[in-house]
N, C-alpha and C positions, 0 to 999 in steps of 0.2 A: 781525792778531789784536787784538780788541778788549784793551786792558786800563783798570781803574777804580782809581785811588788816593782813599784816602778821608782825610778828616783833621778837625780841629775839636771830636773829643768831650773827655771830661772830666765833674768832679765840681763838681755846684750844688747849691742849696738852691731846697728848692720855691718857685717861682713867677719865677725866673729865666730867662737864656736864653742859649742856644747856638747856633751856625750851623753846620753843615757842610758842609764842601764834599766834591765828587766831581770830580775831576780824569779826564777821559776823552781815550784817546788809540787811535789803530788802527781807525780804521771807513774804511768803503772805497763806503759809501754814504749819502745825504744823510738819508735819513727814518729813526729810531730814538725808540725808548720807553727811558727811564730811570726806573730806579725806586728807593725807598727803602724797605728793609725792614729791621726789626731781630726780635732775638730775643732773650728774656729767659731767664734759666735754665730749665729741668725744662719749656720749653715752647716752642711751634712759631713756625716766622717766620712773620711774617707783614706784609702790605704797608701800607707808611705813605702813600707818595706816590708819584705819577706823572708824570712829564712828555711829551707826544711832538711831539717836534720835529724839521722836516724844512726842509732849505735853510737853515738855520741861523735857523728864526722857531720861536717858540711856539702850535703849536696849540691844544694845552689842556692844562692840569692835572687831576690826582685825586687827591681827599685821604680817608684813610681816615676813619669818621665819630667814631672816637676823640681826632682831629688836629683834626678840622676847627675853624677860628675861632683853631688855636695854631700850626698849623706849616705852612709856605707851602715849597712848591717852586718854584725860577725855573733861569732858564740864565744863565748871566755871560759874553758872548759871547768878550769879548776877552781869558778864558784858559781856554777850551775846558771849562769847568767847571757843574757843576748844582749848586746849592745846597742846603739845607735849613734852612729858619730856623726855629728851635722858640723859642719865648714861652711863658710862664706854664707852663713845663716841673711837672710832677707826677711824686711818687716811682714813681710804676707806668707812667711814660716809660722807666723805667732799662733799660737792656737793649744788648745787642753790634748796631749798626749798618751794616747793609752799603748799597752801593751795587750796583746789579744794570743792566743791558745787553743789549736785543735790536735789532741794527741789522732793520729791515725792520719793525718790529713797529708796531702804531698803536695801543698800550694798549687792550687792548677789554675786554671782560668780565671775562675774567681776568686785568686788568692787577696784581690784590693775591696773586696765585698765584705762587710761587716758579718752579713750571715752565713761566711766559711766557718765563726769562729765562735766557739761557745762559751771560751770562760778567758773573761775582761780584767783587767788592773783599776785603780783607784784614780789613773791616770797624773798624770807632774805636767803644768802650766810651763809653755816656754813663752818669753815673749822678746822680742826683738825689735828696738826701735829705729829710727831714720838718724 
């Protein structure tokens, strides 16, 4: 059983930055899509970042176009972990961040869609003010 610890959010000030990591452990086969989605109060989650990597290399990334040029997804191999680096963080970044998990999956169309992905983190609060 897959499971996803997440860690690293916390409270900045606009135009700062923060990393997160997704600690992933339980897969039982080589090729999987990770993803990062978060969700702001009174409103729907929605997909930040993608990664899908198979044999332990990186195919490709996808970054949502509200991300893109601030927050890079990578894999950190040697502690089985995907990252999330956000720069020049903005207060409407702020929102409960999860890390998401589908072994077999190759992020395709729907990789910013919540029901690509079947097994969820506990998700880490970022919050960034003005």
């Amino acid at each position: 059983q897959v499971q996803l610890v997440e860690s690293g959010g916390g409270s900045v000030q606009a135009g700062r930055s923060l990393r997160l990591s997704c600690a992933a452990s339980g897969y039982t086969i080589s090729r999987k899509c990770i993803g990062w989605f978060r969700q702001a109060p009174g409103k729907e989650r929605e997909g930040v970042a993608a990664i899908y990597l198979s044999d332990g290399r990186t195919y490709y990334t996808l970054h949502a176009d509200s991300v893109k040029g601030r927050f890079t997804i990578s894999q950190d191999n040697a502690k089985n972990t995907v990252s999330l680096q956000m720069n020049s963080l903005k207060p409407e970044d702020t929102a409960m961040y999860y890390c998401a998990a589908n072994p077999g999956y190759s992020c395709g169309a729907y990789w910013d869609h919540e029901t690509s992905f079947g097994s969820w983190g506990q998700g880490t609060q970022v919050t960034v003010s003005s």
